[in-house]
C-alpha positions as CSV (number, residue, x, y, z in Angstrom):
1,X,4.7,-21.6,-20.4
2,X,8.1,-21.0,-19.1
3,X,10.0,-18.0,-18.5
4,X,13.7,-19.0,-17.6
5,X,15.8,-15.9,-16.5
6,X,19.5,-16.2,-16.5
7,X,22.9,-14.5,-15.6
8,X,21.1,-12.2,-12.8
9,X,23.8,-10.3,-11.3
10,X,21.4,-10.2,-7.7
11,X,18.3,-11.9,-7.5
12,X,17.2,-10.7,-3.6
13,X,14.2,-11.2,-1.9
14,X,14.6,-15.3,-1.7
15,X,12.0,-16.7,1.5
16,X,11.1,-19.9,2.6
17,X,7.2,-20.2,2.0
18,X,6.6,-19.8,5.9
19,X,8.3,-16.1,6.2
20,X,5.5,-13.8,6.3
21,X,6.8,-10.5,7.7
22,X,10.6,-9.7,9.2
23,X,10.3,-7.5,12.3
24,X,13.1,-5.7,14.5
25,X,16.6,-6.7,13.7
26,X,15.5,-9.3,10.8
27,X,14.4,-6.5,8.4
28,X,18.3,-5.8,7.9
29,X,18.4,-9.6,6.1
30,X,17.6,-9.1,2.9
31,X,18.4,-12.7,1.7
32,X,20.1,-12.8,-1.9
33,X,22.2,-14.8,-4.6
34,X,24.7,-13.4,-7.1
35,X,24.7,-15.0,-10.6
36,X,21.7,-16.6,-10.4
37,X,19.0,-18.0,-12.7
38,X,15.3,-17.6,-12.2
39,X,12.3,-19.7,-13.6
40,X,8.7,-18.8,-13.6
41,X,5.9,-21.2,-14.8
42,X,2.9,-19.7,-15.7
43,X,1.8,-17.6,-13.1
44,X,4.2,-18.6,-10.4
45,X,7.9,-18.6,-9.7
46,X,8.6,-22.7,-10.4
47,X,12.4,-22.4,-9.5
48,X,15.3,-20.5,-8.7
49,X,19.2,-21.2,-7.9
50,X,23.0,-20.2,-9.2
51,X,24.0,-20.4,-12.8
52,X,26.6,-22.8,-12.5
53,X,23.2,-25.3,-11.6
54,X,20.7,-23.8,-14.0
55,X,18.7,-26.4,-15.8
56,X,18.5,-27.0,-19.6
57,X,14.2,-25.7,-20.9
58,X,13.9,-25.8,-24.6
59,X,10.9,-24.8,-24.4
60,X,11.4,-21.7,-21.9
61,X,11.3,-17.8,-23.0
62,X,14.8,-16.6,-22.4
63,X,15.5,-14.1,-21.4
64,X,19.5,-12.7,-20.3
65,X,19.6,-10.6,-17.2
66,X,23.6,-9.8,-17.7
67,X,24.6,-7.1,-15.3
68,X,20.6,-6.8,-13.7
69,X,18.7,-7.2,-10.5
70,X,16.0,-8.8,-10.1
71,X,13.9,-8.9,-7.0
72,X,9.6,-9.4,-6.5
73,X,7.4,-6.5,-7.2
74,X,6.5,-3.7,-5.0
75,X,3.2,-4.4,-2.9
76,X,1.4,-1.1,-2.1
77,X,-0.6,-2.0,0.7
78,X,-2.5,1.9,1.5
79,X,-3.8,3.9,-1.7
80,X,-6.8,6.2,-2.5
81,X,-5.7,5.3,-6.2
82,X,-9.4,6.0,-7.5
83,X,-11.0,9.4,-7.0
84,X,-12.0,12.4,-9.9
85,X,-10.2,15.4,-10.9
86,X,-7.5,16.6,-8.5
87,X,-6.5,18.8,-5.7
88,X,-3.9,21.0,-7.3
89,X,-5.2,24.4,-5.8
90,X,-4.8,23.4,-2.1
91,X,-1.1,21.8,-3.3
92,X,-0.5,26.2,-3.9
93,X,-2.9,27.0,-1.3
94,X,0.2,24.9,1.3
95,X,2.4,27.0,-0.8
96,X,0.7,29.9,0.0
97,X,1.3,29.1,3.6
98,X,-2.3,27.0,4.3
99,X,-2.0,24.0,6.5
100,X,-3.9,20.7,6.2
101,X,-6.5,21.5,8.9
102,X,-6.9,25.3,7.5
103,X,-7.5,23.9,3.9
104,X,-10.0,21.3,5.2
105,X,-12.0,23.8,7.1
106,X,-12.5,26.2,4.1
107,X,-14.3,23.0,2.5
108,X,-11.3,21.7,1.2
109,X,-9.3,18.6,1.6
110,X,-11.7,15.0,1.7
111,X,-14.5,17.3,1.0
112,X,-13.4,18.5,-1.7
113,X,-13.0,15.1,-3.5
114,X,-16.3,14.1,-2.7
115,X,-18.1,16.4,-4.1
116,X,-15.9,16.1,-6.9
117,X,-16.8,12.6,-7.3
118,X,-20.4,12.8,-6.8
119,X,-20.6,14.7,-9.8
120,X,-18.1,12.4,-11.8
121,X,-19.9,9.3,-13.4
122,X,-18.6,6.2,-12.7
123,X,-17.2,5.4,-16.4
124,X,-15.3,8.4,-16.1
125,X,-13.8,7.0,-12.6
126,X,-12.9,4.6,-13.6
127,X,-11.2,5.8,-16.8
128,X,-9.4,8.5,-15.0
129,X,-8.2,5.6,-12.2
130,X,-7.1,3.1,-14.7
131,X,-4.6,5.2,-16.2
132,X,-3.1,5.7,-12.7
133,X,-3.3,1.8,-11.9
134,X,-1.3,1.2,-15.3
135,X,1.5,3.8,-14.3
136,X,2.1,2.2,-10.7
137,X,1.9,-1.2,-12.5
138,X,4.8,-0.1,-15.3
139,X,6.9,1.7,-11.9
140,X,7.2,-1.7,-10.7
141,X,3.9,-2.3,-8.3
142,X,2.4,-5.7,-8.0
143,X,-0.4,-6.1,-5.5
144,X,-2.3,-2.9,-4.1
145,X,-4.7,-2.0,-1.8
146,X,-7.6,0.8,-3.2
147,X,-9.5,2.4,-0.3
148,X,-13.3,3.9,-1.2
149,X,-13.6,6.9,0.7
150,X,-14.3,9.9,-1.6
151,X,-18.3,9.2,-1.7
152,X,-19.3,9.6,2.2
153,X,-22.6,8.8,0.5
154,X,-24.5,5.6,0.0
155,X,-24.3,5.7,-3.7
156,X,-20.5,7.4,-3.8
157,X,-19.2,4.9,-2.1
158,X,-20.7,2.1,-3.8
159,X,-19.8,3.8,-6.9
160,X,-15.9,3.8,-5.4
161,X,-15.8,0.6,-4.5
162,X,-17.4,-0.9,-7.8
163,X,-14.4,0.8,-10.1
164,X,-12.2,-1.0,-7.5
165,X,-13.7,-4.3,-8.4
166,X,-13.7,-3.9,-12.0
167,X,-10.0,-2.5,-12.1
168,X,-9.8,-6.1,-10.3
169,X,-11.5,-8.2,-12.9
170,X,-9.5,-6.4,-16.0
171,X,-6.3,-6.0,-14.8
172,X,-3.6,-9.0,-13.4
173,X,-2.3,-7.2,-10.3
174,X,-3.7,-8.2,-7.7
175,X,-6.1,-5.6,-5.7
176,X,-7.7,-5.4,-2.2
177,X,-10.7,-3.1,-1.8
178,X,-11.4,-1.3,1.7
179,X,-14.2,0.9,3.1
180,X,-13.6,3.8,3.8
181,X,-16.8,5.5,4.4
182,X,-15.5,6.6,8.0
183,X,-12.6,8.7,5.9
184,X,-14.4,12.1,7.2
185,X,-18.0,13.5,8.1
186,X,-20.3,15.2,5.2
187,X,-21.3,18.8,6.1
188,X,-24.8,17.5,6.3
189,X,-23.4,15.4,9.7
190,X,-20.8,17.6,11.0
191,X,-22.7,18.2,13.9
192,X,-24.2,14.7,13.7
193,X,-21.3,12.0,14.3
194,X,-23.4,9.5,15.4
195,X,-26.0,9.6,12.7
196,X,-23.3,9.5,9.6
197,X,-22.0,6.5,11.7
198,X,-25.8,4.8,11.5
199,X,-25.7,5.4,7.9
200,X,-22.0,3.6,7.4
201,X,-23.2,0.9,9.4
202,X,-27.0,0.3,8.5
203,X,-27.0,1.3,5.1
204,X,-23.8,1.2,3.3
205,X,-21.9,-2.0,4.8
206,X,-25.3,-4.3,4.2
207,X,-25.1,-2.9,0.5
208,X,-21.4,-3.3,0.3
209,X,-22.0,-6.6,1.9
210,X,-24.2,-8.0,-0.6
211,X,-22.1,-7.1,-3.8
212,X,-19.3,-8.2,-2.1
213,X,-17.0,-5.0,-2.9
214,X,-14.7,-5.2,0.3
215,X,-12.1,-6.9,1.4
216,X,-11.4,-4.2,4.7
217,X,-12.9,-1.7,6.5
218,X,-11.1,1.2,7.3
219,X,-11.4,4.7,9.2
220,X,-9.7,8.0,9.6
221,X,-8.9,7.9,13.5
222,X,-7.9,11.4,14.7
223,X,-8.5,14.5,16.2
224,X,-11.2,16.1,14.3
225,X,-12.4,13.4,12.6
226,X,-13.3,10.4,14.2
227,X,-13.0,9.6,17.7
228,X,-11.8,6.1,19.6
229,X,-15.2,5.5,20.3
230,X,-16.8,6.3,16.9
231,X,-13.8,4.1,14.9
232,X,-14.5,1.0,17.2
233,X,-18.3,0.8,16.3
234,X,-17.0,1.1,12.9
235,X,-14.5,-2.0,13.5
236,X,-17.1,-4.0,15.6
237,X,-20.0,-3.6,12.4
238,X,-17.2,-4.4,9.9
239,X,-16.4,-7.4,12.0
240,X,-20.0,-8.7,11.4
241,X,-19.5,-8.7,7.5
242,X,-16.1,-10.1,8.0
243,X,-14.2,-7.4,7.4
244,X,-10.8,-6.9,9.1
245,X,-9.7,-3.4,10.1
246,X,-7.2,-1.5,8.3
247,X,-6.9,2.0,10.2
248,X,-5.3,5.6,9.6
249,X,-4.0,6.2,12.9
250,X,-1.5,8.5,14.8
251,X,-0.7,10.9,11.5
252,X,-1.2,14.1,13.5
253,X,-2.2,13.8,17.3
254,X,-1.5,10.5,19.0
255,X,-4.9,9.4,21.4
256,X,-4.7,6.1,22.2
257,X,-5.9,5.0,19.1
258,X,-3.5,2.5,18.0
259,X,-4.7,0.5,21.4
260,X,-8.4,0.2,20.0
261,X,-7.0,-1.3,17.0
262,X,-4.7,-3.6,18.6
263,X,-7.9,-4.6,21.0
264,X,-9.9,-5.2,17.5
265,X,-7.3,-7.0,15.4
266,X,-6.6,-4.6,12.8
267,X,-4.3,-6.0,10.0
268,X,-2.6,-3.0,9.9
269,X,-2.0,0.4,11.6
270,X,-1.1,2.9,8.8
271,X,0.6,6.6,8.7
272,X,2.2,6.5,12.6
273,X,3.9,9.8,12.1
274,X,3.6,10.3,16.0
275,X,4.4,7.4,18.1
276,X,4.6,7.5,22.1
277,X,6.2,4.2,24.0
278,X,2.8,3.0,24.9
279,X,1.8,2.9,21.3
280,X,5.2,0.5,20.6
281,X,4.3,-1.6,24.1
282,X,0.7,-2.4,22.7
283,X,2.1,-2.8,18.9
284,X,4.6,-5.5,20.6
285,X,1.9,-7.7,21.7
286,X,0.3,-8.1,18.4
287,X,0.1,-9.1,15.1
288,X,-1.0,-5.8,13.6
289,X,1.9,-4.1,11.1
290,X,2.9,-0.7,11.3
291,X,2.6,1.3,7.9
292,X,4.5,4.2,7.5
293,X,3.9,6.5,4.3
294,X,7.1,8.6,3.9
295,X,6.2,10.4,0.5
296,X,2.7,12.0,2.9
297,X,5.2,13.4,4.8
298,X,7.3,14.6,2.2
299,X,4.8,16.0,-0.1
300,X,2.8,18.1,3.4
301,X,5.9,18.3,5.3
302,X,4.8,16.6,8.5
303,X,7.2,14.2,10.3
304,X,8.1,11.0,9.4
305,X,7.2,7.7,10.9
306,X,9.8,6.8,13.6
307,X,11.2,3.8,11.7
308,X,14.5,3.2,13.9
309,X,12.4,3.5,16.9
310,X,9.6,1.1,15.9
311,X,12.7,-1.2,14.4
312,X,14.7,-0.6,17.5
313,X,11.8,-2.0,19.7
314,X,11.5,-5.4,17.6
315,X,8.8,-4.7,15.2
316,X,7.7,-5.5,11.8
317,X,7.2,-2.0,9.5
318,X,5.3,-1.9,5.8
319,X,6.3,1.3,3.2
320,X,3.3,2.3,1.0
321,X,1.9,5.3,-1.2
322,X,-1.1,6.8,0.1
323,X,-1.5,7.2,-3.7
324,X,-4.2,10.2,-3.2
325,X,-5.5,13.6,-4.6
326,X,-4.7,15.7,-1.9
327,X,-1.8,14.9,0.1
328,X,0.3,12.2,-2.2
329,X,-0.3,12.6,-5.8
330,X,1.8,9.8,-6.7
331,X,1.6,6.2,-6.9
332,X,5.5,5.3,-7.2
333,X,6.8,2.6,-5.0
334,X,10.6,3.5,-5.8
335,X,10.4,7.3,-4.8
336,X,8.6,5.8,-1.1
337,X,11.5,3.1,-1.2
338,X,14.1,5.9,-1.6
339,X,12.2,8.4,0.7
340,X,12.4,5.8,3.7
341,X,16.2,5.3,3.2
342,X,16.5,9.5,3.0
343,X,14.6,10.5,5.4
344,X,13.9,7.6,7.3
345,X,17.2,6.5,7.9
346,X,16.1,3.0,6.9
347,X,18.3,1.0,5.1
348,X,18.0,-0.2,1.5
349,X,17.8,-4.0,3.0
350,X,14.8,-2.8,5.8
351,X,13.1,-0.9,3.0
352,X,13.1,-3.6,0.6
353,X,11.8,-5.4,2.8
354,X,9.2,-2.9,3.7
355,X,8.1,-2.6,0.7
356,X,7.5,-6.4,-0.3
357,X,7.4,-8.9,2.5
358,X,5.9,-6.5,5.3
359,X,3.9,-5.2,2.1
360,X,2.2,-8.2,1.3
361,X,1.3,-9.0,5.0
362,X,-0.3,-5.5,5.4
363,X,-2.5,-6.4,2.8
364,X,-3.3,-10.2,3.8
365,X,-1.7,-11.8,0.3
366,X,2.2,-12.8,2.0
367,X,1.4,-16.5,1.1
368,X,1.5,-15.3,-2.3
369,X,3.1,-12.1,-2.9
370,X,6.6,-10.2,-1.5
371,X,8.9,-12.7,-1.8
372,X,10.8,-14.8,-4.5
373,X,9.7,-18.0,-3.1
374,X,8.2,-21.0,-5.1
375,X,5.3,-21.4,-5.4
376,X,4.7,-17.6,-5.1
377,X,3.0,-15.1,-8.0
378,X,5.5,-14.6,-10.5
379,X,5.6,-11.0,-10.0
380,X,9.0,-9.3,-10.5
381,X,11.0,-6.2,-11.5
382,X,14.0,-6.7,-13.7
383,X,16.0,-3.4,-13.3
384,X,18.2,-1.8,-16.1
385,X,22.2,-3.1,-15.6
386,X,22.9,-1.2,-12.4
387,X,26.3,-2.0,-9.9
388,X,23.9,-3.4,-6.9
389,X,20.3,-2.7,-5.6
390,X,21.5,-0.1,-3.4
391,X,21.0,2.2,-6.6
392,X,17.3,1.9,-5.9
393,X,17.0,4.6,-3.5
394,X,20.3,6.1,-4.1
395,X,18.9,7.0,-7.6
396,X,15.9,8.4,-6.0
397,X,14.6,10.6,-9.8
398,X,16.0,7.9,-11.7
399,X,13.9,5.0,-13.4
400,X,16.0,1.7,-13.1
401,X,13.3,-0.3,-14.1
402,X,13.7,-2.5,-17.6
403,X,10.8,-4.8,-17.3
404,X,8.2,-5.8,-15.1
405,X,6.4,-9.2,-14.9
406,X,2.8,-9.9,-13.1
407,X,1.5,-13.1,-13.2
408,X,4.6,-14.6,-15.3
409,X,3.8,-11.9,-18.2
410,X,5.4,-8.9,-18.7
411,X,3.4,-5.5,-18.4
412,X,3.7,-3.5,-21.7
């Protein structure tokens, strides 16, 4: 089956196979040709070039991008997309004049969706999450990562994880599951760190283990929650079930954490709204990305993530969600996109890039995703006619998006 897309007025995002990530200066370069034609076959981009060479298909589904752009899908590479109910008192409590750490210690916060979820069955989980999953997918998101989380129990975070996997098996995007049982600590182990810690690692990662429900492990690293120390055993047991690290660091204090997950390989460093220069020195040094998560900072109103100063020093930075009940009700890649240029002060070119390339490496899938490259997953976004992609963000409220494709078919 071919899909043969012609007279796009930009089709950006055009890699060589071996460009996994663009770091520093590079993320500017946001490769592109004008009047272009596009060809996917099957489930992967077969071809692409100018009009003026576009090949005769009989065969192919036509379709006439006149006046459009057309660039890969978003990849959302940090989400708590699955969770029950919602958080929309502590979103007045802020009003009000609560902080984060206030609303949390009144049993609020991670808590809150915990319990929330232990009481939730998992059909209804995963009914409330696939409606969520189908939104991002129709706002123009391709690949995603779902972090568990929410259970901070044996069976809750099996549960979690499990509606990850099936969302997996009945839906085309593609989806990477992480543990997150180190998210925060159940009243029960508040004054107890190390045996919550036993429990991740004796009785919830052989479980998770066995059914094969992770692809990462992950932990909240930060004052208050979980120390240096108590989020390297957690890498180190994840490690022995071959699970890479994927670690919030650095969103509210900055204590050397980004260092142990350097030291332990972690795929990704996410949130970085504080970053000193001996968080960039070790960052240099490695192949770990920095993920920042602009519409958290918006929706709390914490800083941002330092993106001219990480970008400045010569590295790579991702853009994702934190698609979660508490502090980023939202899924949609084209308000984080927009956000980033905003208040960021990124460029449309570095956020692009941010938000597919860099994406897909912060999730492990840039072989296959972030790029129109051949050979790649024929995942695209074919916006409405618009005068250049630079509408993206500058149309921060607007939806631009005509049609998306994911796996060569468009999402309904």
């Amino acid at each position: 089956m071919y899909t043969l897309i012609v007279n796009i007025k930009e089709l950006i995002q055009i890699r060589e196979a071996e460009i996994l990530k663009v770091s520093g200066k590079e993320m500017a370069n946001l490769p592109l040709l004008k009047d272009a034609y596009l060809i996917l076959k099957n489930d992967l981009i077969y071809d692409f070039g100018l009009m003026k060479d576009c090949p005769q298909i009989s065969e192919a589904h036509l379709i006439d991008a006149t006046g459009k752009i057309v660039l890969p899908t978003w990849c959302d590479s940090h989400t708590h997309l699955v969770y029950a109910g919602n958080r929309v008192q502590e979103f007045v409590d802020r009003i009000n004049g609560l902080s984060y750490e206030e609303i949390a210690n009144r049993g609020g916060g991670i808590l809150n969706s915990a319990q929330k979820l232990n009481e939730t069955s998992e059909e209804e989980i995963y009914k409330q999450s696939k409606y969520r999953l189908e939104e991002v997918m129709k706002q123009g998101t391709g690949a995603i990562e779902i972090k568990s989380g929410y259970g901070l129990t044996v069976e809750g975070e099996i549960k979690m994880l499990r509606v990850i996997k099936k969302l997996a098996e009945n839906y085309p995007i593609t989806i990477k599951s992480t543990f997150l049982g180190a998210h925060a600590f159940p009243k029960e182990y508040k004054e107890n760190h190390t045996a919550y810690i036993d429990l991740i690692i004796n009785e919830m990662l052989p479980k998770i283990a066995a059914e094969n429900l992770a692809h990462y492990i992950d932990a909240f690293l930060e004052t208050g929650y979980f120390s240096v120390e108590e989020t390297e055993r957690i890498m180190e047991a994840g490690k022995k079930h071959g699970l890479q690290a994927k670690i919030h660091v650095n969103q509210f204090t900055a204590i050397n954490g980004i260092a142990a997950c350097v030291k332990h390989d972690a795929l990704s460093v996410d949130h970085l709204e504080l970053v000193t220069d001996d968080d960039i020195e070790v960052l240099k040094n490695s192949k770990t990305m920095p993920v920042a998560l602009p519409s958290c900072s918006f929706f709390i109103s914490i800083p941002y993530t330092p993106a001219r100063k990480l970008m400045a020093a010569g590295l790579p930075l991702a853009l994702a969600t934190d698609y979660n009940p508490g502090t980023t009700p939202s899924g949609n890649m084209n308000f984080v996109v927009a956000t980033a240029c905003i208040k960021m002060k990124m460029t449309p070119e570095e956020a692009i890039n941010a938000a597919t390339l860099n994406g897909a490496y912060a999730m492990g899938i840039s072989e296959t995703h972030g790029s129109i490259t051949r050979g790649k997953k024929a995942n695209i976004i074919i916006t409405k006619p618009i005068h250049s992609f630079y509408q993206l963000p500058y149309e921060f409220g607007s939806n631009l998006i005509e049609k998306v494709f994911i796996n060569g078919k468009m999402i309904d």
